[in-house]
Every structure is written in C-alpha cells, then in structure tokens.
C-alpha positions as CSV (number, residue, x, y, z in Angstrom):
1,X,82.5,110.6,-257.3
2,X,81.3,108.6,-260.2
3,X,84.1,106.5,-262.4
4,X,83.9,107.7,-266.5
5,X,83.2,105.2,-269.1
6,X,86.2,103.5,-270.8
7,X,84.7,103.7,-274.1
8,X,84.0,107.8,-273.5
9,X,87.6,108.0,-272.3
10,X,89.1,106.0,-275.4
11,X,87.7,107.7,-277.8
12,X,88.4,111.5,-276.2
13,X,92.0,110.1,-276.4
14,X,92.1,109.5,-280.0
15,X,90.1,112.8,-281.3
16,X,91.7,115.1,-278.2
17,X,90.3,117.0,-275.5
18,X,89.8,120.1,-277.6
19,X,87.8,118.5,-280.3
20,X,85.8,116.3,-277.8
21,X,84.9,117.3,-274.1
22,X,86.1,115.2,-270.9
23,X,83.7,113.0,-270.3
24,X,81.9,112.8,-267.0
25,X,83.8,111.7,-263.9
26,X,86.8,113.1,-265.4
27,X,88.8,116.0,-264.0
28,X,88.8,118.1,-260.9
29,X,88.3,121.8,-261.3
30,X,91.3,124.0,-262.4
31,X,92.9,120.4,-263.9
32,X,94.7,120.5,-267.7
33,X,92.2,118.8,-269.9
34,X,94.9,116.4,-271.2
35,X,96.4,115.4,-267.8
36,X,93.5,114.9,-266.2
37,X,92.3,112.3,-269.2
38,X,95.7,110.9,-269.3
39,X,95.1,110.2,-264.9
40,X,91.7,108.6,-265.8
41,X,93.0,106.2,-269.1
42,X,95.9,105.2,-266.3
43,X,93.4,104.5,-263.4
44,X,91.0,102.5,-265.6
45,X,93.9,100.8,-267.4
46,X,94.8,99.1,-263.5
47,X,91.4,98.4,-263.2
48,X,90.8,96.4,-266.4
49,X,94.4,94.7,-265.9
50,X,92.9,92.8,-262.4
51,X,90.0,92.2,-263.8
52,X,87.6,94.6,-261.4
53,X,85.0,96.9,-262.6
54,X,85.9,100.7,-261.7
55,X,84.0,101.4,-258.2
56,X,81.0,104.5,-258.7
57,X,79.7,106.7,-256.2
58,X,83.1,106.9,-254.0
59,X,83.2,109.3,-251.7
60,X,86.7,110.8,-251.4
61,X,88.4,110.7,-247.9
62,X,89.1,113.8,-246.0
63,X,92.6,115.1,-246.4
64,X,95.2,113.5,-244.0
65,X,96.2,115.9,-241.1
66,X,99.4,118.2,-241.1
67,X,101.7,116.3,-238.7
68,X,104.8,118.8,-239.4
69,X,104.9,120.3,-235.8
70,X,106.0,116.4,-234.5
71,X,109.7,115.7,-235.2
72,X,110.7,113.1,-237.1
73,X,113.1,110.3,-235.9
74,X,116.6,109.9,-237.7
75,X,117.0,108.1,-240.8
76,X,119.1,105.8,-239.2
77,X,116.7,105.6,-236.1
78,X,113.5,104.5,-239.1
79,X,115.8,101.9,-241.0
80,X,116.1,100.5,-238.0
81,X,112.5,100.3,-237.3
82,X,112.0,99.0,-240.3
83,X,114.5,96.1,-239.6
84,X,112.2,95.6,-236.7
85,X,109.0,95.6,-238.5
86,X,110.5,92.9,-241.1
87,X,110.1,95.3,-244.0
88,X,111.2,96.8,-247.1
89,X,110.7,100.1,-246.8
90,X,112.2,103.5,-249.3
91,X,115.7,101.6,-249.0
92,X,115.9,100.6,-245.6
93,X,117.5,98.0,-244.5
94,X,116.5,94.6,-243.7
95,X,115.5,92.3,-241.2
96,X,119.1,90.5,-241.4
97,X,120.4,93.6,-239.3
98,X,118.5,92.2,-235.9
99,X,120.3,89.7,-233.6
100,X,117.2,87.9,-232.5
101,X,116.2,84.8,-234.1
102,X,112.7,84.5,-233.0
103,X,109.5,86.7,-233.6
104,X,108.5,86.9,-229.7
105,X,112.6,89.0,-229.6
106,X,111.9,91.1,-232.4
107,X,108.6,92.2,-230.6
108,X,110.5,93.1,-227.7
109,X,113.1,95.2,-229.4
110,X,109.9,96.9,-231.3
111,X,108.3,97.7,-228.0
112,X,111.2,98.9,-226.5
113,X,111.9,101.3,-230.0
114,X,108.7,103.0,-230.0
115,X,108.7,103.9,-226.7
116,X,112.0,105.3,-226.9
117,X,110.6,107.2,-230.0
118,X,108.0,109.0,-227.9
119,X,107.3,112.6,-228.7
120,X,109.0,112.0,-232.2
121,X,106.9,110.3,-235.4
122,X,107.8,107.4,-237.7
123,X,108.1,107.6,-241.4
124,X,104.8,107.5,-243.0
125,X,106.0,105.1,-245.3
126,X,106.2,102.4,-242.5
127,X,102.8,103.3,-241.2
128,X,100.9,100.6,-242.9
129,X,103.6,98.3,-241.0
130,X,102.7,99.5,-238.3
131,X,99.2,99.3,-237.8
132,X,99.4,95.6,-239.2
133,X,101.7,94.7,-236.3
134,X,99.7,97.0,-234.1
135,X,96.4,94.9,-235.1
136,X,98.1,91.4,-234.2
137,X,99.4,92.4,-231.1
138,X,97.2,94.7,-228.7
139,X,99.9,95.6,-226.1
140,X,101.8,97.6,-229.2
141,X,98.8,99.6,-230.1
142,X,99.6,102.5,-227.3
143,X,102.3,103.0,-228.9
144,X,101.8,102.4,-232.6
145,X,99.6,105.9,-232.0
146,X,102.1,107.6,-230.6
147,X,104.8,106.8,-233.2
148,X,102.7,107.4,-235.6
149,X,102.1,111.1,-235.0
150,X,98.8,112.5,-236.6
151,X,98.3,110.4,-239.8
152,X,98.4,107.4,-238.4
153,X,94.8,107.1,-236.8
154,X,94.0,109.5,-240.4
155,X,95.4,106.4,-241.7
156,X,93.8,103.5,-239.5
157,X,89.6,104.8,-241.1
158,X,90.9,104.2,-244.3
159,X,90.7,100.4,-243.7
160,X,88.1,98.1,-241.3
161,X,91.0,95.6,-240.0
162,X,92.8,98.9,-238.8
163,X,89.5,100.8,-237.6
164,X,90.8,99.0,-234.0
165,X,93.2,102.0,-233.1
166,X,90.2,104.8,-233.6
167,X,87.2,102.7,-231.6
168,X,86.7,103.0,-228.1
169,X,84.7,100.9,-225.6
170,X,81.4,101.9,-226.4
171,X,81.8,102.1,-230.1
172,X,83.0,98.5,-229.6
173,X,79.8,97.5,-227.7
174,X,77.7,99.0,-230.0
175,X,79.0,97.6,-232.6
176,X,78.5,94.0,-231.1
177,X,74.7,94.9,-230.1
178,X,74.5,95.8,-234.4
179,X,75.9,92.9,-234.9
180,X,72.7,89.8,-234.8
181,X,74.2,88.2,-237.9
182,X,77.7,87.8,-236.3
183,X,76.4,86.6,-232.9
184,X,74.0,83.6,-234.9
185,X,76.4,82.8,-237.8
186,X,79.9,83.7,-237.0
187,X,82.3,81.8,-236.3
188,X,83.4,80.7,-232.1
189,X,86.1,83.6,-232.5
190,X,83.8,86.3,-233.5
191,X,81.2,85.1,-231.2
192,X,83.4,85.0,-228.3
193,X,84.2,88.7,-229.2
194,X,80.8,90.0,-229.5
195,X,79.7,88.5,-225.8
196,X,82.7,89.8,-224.3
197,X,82.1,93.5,-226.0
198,X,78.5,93.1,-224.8
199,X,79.7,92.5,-221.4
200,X,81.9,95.0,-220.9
201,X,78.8,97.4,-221.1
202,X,78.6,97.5,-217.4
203,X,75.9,96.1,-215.4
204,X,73.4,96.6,-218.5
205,X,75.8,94.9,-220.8
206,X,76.7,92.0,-218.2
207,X,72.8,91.3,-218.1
208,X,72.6,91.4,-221.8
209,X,74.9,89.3,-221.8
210,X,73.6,86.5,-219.6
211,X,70.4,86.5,-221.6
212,X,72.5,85.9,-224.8
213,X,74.2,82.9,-223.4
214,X,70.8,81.5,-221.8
215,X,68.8,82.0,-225.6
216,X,72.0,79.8,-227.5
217,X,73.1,77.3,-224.2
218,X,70.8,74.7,-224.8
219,X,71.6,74.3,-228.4
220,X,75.6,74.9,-228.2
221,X,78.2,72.0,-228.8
222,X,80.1,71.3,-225.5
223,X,83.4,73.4,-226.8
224,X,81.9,76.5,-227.6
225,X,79.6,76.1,-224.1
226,X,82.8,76.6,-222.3
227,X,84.3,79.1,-224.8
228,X,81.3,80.9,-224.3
229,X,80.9,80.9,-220.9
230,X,84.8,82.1,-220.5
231,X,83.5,85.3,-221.3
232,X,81.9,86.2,-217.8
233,X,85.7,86.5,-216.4
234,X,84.6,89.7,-218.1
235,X,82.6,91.8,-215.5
236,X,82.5,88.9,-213.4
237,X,80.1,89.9,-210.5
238,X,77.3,87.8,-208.4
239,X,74.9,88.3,-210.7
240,X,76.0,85.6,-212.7
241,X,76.6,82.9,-209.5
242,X,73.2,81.9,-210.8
243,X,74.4,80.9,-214.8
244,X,77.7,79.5,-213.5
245,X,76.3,77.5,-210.9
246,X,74.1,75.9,-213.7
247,X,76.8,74.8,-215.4
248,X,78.5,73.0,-212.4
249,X,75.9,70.5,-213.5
250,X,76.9,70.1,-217.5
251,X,77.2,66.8,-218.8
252,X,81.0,67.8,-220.2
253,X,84.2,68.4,-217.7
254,X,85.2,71.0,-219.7
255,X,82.1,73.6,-219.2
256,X,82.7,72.4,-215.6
257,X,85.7,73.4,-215.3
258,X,85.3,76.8,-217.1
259,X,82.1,77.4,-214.2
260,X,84.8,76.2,-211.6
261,X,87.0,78.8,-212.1
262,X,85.1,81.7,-212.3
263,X,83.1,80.5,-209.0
264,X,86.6,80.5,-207.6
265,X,87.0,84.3,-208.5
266,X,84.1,85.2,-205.8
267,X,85.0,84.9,-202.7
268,X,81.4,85.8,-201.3
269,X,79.7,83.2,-203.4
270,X,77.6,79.7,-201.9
271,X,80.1,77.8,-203.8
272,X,82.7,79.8,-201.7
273,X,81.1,78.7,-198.7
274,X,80.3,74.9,-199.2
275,X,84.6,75.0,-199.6
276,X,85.1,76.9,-196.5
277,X,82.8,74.7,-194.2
278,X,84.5,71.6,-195.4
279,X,88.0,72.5,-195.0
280,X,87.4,74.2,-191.7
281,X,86.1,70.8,-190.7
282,X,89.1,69.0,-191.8
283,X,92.1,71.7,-190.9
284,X,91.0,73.4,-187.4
285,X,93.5,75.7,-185.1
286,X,93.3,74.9,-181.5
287,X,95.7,76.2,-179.0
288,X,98.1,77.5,-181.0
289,X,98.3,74.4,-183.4
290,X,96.8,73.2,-186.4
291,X,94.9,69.8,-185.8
292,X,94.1,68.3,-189.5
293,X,91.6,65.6,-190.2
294,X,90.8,64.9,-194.1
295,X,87.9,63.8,-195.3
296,X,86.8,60.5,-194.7
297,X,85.0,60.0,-198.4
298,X,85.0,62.0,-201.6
299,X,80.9,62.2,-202.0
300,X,79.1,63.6,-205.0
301,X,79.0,67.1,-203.7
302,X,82.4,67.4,-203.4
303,X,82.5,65.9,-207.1
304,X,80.0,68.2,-208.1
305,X,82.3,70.9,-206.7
306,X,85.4,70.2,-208.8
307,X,87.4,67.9,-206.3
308,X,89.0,65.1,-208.2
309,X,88.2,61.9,-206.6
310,X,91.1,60.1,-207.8
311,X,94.7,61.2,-206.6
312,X,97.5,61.1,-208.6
313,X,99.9,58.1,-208.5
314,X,102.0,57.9,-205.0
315,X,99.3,60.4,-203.2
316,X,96.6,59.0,-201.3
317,X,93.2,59.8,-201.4
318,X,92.9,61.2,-197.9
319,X,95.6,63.9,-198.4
320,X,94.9,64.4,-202.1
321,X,91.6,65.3,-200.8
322,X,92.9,67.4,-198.2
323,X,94.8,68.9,-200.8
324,X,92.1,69.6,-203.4
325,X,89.8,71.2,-200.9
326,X,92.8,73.9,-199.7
327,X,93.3,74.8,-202.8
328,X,89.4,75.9,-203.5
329,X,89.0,77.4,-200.1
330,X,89.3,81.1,-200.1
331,X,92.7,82.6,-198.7
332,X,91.2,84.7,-196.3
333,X,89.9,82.4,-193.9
334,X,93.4,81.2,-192.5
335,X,94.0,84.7,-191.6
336,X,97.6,86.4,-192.3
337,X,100.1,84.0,-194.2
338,X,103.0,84.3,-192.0
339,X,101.1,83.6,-188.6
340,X,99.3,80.7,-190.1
341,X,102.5,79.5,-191.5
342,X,104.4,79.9,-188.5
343,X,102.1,77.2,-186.1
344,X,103.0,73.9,-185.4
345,X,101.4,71.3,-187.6
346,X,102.2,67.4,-187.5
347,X,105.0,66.3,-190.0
348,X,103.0,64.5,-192.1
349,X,100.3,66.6,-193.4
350,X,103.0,69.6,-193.7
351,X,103.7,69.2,-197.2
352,X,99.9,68.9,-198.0
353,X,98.9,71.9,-196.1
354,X,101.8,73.9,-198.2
355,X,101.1,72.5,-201.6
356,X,97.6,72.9,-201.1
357,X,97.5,76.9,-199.5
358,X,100.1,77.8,-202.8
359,X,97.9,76.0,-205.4
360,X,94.9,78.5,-203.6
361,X,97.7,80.8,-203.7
362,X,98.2,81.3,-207.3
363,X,94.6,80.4,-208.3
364,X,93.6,83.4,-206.1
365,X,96.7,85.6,-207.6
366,X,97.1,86.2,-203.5
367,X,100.8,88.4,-203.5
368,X,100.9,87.9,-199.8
369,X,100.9,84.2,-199.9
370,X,102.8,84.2,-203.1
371,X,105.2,85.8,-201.1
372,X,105.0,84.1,-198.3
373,X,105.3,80.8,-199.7
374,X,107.9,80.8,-202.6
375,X,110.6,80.3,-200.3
376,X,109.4,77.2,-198.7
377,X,108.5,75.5,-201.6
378,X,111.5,76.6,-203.6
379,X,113.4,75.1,-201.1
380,X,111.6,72.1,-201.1
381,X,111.9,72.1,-205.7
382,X,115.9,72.8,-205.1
383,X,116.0,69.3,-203.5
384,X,113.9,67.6,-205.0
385,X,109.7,66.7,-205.1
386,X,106.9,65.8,-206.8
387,X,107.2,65.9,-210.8
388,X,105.1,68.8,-210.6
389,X,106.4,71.2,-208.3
390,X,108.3,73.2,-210.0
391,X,105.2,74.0,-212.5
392,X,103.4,75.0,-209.4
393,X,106.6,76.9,-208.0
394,X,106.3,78.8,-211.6
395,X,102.4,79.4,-210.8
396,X,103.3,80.9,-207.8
397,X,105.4,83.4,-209.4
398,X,103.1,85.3,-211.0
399,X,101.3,85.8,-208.1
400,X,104.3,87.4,-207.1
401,X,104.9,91.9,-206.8
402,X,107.1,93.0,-208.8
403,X,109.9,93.9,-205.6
404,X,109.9,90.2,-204.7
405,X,110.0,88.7,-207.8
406,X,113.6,90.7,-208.3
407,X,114.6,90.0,-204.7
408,X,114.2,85.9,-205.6
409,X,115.8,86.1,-209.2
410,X,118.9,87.4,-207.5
411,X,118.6,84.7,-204.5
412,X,118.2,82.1,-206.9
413,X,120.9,83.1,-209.4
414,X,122.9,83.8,-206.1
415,X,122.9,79.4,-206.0
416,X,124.4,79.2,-209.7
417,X,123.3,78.5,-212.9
418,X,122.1,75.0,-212.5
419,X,120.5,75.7,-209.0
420,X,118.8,78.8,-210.2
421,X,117.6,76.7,-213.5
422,X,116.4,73.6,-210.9
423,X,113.5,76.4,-209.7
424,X,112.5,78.5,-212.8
425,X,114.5,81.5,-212.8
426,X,113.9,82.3,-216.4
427,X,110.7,82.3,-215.9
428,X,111.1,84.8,-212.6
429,X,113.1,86.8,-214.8
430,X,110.5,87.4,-217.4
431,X,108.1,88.4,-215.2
432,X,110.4,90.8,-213.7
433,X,109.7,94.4,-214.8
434,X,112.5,96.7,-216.5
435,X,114.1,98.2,-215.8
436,X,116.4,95.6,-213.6
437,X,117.8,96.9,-210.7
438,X,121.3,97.1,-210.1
439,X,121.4,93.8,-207.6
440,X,120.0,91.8,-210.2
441,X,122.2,92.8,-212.6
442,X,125.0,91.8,-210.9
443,X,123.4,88.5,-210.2
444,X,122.8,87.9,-214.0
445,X,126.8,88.7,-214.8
446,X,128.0,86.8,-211.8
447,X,126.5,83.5,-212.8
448,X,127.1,84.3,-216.5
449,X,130.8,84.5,-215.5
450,X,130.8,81.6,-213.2
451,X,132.8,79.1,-215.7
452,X,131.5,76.0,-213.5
453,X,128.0,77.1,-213.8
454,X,128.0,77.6,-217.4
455,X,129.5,74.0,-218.0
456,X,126.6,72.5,-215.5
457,X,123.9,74.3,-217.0
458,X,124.5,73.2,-220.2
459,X,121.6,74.6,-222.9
460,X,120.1,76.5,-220.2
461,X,122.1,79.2,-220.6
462,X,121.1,79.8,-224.0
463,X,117.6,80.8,-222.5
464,X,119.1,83.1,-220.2
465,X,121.5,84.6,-222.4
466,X,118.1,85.4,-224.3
467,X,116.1,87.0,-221.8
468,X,118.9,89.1,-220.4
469,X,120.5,90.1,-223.8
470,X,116.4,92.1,-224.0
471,X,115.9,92.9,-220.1
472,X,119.5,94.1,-219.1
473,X,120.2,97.6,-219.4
474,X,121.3,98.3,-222.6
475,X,124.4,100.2,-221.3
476,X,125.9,97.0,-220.2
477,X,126.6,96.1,-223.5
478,X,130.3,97.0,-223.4
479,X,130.8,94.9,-220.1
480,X,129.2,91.8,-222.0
481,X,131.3,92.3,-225.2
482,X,134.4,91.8,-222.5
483,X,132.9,88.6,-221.4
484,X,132.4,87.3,-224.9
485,X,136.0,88.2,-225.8
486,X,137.3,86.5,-223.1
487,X,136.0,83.2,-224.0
488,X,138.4,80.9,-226.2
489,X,137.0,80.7,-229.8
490,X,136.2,76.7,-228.4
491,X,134.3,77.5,-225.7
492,X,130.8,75.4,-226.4
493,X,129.0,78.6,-224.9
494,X,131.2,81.1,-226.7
495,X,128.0,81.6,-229.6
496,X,125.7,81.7,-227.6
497,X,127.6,84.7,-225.1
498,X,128.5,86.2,-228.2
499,X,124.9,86.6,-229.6
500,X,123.8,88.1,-225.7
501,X,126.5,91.0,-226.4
502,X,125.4,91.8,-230.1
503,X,121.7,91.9,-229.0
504,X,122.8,94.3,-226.3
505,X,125.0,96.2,-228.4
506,X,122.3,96.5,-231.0
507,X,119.9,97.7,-228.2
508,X,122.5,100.3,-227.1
509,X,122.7,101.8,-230.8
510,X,119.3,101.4,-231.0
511,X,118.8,103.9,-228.0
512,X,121.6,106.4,-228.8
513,X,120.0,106.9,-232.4
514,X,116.7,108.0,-230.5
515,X,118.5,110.6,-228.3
C-alpha cells in the first residue's frame, strides 16, 4: 500500500472530494470519499508531528483471528492481572493493590494467575503487557500463549522482539546459520546466542558449532573464550572432549575453569579417568574398610586438571588434596551411597571423605548422594563447621528430588526457627515444588507460631514469611489472618506476619475470581 502525497491531500481538502478526485493511496473500496480523506489528512498529520516520513509500499497484516469461542476471565479477575503486570490498563487498577514489594513476588503471583486462567483468555488490551513480560522472562511464555487465546501469537508477528512466542527450534537455528553478520560483529550476548542456537541443531549443529569456535578462538579476548565455550553445556557429547581438552591448556583460569566443568559432565571422558585412577590410589576399600592415603605432592597434572594446589587457611594440603580430587572423581565408582557410607573409615579423614563425596555430589547433581548425604552434613552445619558449609549444604540441596527436599524442610523447621535458619531452610523451601504437602504445612505454622523462635530468629523470619505467604496454599489464608490478629500491635514481627496473611489473602481472592 503506497502513502498519498500531503500536498495532493491538502489541496483535495480545500476544493472537496467532488470537485477533485482522492488522490492515490487514499481510500479502500466502498469508503465515503470525505472520510476516507479526512483518515489520510489525520494519519499524515502524526506523521509530520514526529518528524518521520510516511512509510510506502506497506503491506497490510492479515486480519487478527476470531478468538470469541474462548471465554473471557472476569473483570475483576483482568484488573487484577493488570495489577500484576504493573499496568494501566482501560481503568484497571494499579500496581498498589499487590502486597509484594519486590519484582521476583509479583512474578510469582503472575505465574500462579495465568495458570489459574487456563482455558479462559485475557483482555486484549493487556496483550502487549504480556508478551513484553513474556519476552523477559522465558518460564512465562507457556503461559503467556495460553492466556492470550488466539490473538496473542496474531499479535506476537506484528513485532521482531515478540516474534520469540511463534519460532520454534529450527526456525531459531536457521535463523542463527543466516545470521554471518551477528556471529562476526555482534555483541558477546548475541554471539553467545547464535552458537548455542547452532548447537542445538543436533549432531550437525554441535559440529558446526565446534568449527565456529575453532575459526574465532585464536583471536578471542579471554572473557568471551570462556563465554563462548559455555555454550557446549548445550549438546554436550564426546565429540567435543577434543575442544575442551584444548582449553585445559589456556593461558587464563577462567577458560579453564569453564573446560573443567563441562569435562566433569562426562563421565566416560580421559579427563574422567586420570581423576578415577588417582583417587582410587589414595582412598582404597579393603576388607570391609576404607584405607585413605592422600597424595604425597600436588604435580603439574593434577594442576593441569583443576586441583588447587593451595588449601584454604586451617586445611592442609594433604587432605585439601584429598578433598579436591573426590570432588572431580565420578560418583559411580564408590558404588551405592549408603553402603559406602556405612564402612568404617579412620576419624580423621572422615570429614574429608564427606565434604569431598557432597561437593562431587552436587557438581554431578547425583539425587542419591544428595540424599544420602544431607543429613550428615546438616548435622555437622547445625553445630557448627567450616565458614563454608552451609553454602555447600545449600549446593547439596538442589541435587535433591523433590519428596526429600519436603521431607528435610519439615525436619529442619521441626528444630525451630533459628535451627532451621542455621542450615538453609529458605532455600530448601524454594526449591520445594507446590503444591506443599500437608506435613510441611504444619511445619511452616508451627514455627511461625512458636513465640521463642520468632524472637531468636530475628529478621529471618521476614524471609520466610516471604516464601510461604507465595508457596502455602492459598486457603490457609484465614488461619494466618488469626495468627496476625493475635499478635499485640507491639509485637516487632507483627508487620511482617501481617504482610504473610494479606499476600495470602490476596492469593486466595485471586483464585476464587478465576473459578
């Protein structure tokens, strides 16, 4: 479509349409002469006013689909969305309405609205809302289509930074493979993206890939080497032992450490087994009992290999060895956790031999010796150890299943408040999926109610109160506006109860206005 002349338009406007024909551009057929010049003296007018010449040659979009046969939510259930979304939408309300007072709150409350909302379709007024929270935030995107009903993916072609919720793998690949300027010119970002779209093209892609990294390595700044070579986490198979034990021999730590990593991720690799034929040397089972002899020395090819020479302060450098070598060695070789566990060991490599096997643990996401051992080494966080331990205990719980992470969080919470803080528990509680079950439930309101605990915690509770206010079923939210009311107006922690019941009661609305 082809945008008419301003000066043909002006001067049909002053003589009239039926003393001068519409000029070209103008009109659609079966369109009143006057209004249609009137809709092109208005469009131009906007143009001229910002200062941009009117666009020719458009082609005009295909109509948006009918999305009449999908229900719309309530109009309380869409102001409410749009207090979510943080926007001012045809008179809804505002983003003063939502008890949370961080972003990473809000997201969760979103989340938990649209897939309420399933089956039923937003406003399309809060579309564009939408797919702009949909394109910061990947794990929304499932559901920013379904909320969105037919339009919205109608919606998404109209603009390249939404095109994201109508492309698919392949069309993603190929689009990095079209892409030469990007991968030469672009920035570290866009670069990163375009290797790891290449590599996700299966063993084809993986090898293009490699052959893209081995054309730019040589003239790459350290940072972007590593950034780079992050990429082969995606599709990470033995091809590329060859490329990553390459860059075991970079001049920087941190392209070593990058290499490390990934070498770590396979199990079947040479790096694998120069680990496993050092530690087998040093920790040996014999009749029954595990007999442990560090290494003597530290020598270059255990540098080479990632172990730190130099032990942190208070450690020697035999067990810090010791330690470093169990923690590259693949899990598999001790056999099963609990038997190997269970044998007699000497007192003073004990600790080692634990700290070691859950640092290999969580490296190796292994959910048997996650499992396995949590409970010695929370133990051993509850009465105190090294600095570090509990960030390793926290390690450890991600490597955790999802029926023994709830099974800790209530054992922990079980100690009170400031014992459960002592080991992590907000962070087992996040990673616990919803919905809670009914033991940990209780657990959360029995230390919440437990008036010692609160004092002894202190500003710990505010992070709990946090998490559970979004985790806890939202019909609790009568039980925890009894709690809050029960407090004396002077309670220190009467706030920060208070704000855990109107985030649950403002979930529980929430939900009964998408019933």
């Amino acid at each position: 479509m082809n945008a008419p002349d301003w000066g043909d338009v002006l001067a049909t406007a002053l003589v009239g349409t039926q003393r001068r024909t519409l000029p070209a551009g103008v009109g659609r057929p079966g369109q009143d002469a006057a209004e249609a010049l009137l809709d092109a003296a208005g469009a131009l007018t906007l143009y001229r006013r910002a200062g941009f010449r009117a666009r020719s040659g458009l082609t005009v979009p295909e109509a948006a689909p009918d999305d009449s046969d999908m229900p719309l939510v309530s109009w309380t259930a869409a102001a409410r969305a749009a207090d979510l979304l943080a926007v001012d939408a045809a008179g809804y309300g505002t983003s003063n309405a939502v008890p949370v007072r961080d972003a990473d709150g809000r997201l969760e409350l979103l989340y938990e609205w649209l897939s309420a909302a399933r089956g039923r379709r937003v406003p399309g007024e809060l579309l564009p809302a939408l797919l702009e929270i949909g394109r910061r935030h990947r794990a929304l995107r499932p559901l920013v289509a379904a909320a969105g009903g037919p339009r919205v993916a109608w919606l998404a072609r109209q603009r390249p930074e939404w095109a994201y919720l109508d492309s698919s793998a392949t069309g993603e690949i190929q689009g990095a493979a079209d892409d030469p300027q990007g991968w030469e010119l672009g920035t570290i970002g866009r670069r990163v993206g375009i290797l790891t779209a290449v590599r996700r093209g299966g063993p084809a892609g993986e090898q293009r890939g490699r052959d893209m990294l081995a054309d730019v390595w040589p003239t790459e700044t350290p940072d972007d080497r590593a950034a780079l070579l992050g990429t082969f986490a995606t599709g990470l198979s033995p091809a590329d032992e060859p490329v990553l034990e390459g860059a075991l021999d970079d001049r920087r730590k941190e392209v070593r450490n990058v290499a490390l990593d990934l070498l770590a991720m396979l199990p079947d690799s040479a790096y694998a087994r120069r680990m496993i034929e050092r530690t087998t040397a040093a920790v040996r089972v014999v009749d029954g009992r595990i007999h442990v002899e560090p290494p003597a020395a530290c020598d270059k090819a255990m540098r080479r290999d990632g172990i730190v020479a130099r032990p942190p302060a208070g450690v020697g450098e035999r067990a810090w060895w010791l330690e470093e070598l169990l923690t590259r060695t693949p899990l598999t070789v001790w056999g099963e956790p609990e038997e190997f566990l269970a044998l007699p060991v000497t007192e003073e490599w004990v600790a080692v031999l634990r700290r070691g096997l859950a640092r290999a643990a969580a490296g190796q996401r292994d959910p048997a010796w996650a499992t396995a051992l949590t409970g010695r080494l929370t133990e051993e966080v509850a009465a105190g150890g090294r600095p570090d331990d509990r960030l390793l205990l926290e390690a450890l719980y991600d490597a955790l299943p999802s029926d023994a992470l709830s099974a800790l969080a209530v054992a922990v919470l079980r100690r009170g408040l400031a014992g459960a803080a002592a080991v992590g528990v907000e962070h087992v509680l996040e990673l616990c999926p919803r919905p809670w079950p009914e033991p940990l439930v209780e657990a959360v309101f029995a230390a919440l109610d437990d008036l010692s605990g609160r004092r002894s915690a202190g500003w710990r509770l505010a992070g709990l109160c946090e998490l559970a206010a979004l985790r806890l079923p939202a019909d609790t939210a009568a039980r925890a506006t009894t709690m809050a009311a029960a407090l004396p107006s002077d309670d220190p922690m009467s706030s920060i109860v208070g704000r855990f019941a109107d985030t649950l009661r403002f979930r529980d609305d929430m939900l009964a206005e998408l019933r």
